[in-house]
N, C-alpha and C positions, 0 to 999 in steps of 0.2 A: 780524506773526508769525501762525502757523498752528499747529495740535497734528495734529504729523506721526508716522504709526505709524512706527518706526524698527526694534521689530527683539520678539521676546515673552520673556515670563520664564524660556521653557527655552534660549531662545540667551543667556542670560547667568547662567550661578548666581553666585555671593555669591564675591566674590574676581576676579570676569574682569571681562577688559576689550574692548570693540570698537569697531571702525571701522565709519562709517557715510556713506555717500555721498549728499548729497540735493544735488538741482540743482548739481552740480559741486561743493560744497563737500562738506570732510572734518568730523564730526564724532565725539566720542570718549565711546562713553554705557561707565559702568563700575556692577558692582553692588557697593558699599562695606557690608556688614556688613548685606542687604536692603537696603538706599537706593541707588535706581538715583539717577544723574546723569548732565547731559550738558555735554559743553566743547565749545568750538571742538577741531577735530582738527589745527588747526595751529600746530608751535610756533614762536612768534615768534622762537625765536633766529634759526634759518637755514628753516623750516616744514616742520621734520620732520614725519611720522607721529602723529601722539600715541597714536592708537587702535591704532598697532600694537604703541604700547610695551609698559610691565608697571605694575600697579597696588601700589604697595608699601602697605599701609594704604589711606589716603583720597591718597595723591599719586601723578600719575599722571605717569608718567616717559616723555620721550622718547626713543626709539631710539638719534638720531643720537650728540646730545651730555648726557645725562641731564638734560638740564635739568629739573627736577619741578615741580607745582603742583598745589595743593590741588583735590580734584576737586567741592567745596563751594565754594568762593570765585572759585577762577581764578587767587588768589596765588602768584606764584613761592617757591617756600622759600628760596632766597636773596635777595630780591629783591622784598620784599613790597608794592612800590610796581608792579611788574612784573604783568600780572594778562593771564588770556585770559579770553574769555568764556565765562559758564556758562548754562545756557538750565533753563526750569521741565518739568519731569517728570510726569508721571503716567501711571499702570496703570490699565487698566481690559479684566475677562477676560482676561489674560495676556497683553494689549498695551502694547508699551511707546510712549507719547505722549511725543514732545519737543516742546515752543512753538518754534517753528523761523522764520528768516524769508521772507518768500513768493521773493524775488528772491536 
């Protein structure tokens, strides 16, 4: 894992959500209430978009077929055995860092 700049505090205020491309994967950083986070951008039902969905609360809903999941765990809300991956975060100067992985 690497801490990857992904995107700064003015391209995300408090309620949005974004899509992030690094090395061909999709990931999904959103800012929940100030607390940035980051998911995998893909949803395991059929690998929809996630970062292009809508951030309802802290769940981040996909596109296709709404499937949602906590943007803090990775838990599906129906389906809490169901989980995507969530990666560690940090700010630092208006940069947003994801721990990303190198490959």
């Amino acid at each position: 894992m690497a801490w990857t700049s992904v995107a700064t505090l003015d391209e995300l205020p408090a309620g949005r959500l974004l899509e992030v491309e690094h090395r061909g994967e999709l990931y999904a950083v959103c800012n929940f209430d100030g607390e940035i986070r980051a998911t995998s951008g893909r949803c395991p039902h059929h690998g929809g978009p996630l970062g292009q969905g809508a951030l309802d609360g802290a769940l981040i809903t996909c596109p296709w077929h709404m499937w949602q999941f906590d943007s803090a765990t990775g838990a599906c809300a129906f389906n809490p055995d169901l989980r995507i991956p969530v990666y560690s975060v940090r700010v630092e100067s208006g940069e947003i860092l994801v721990d990303l992985p190198h490959a």
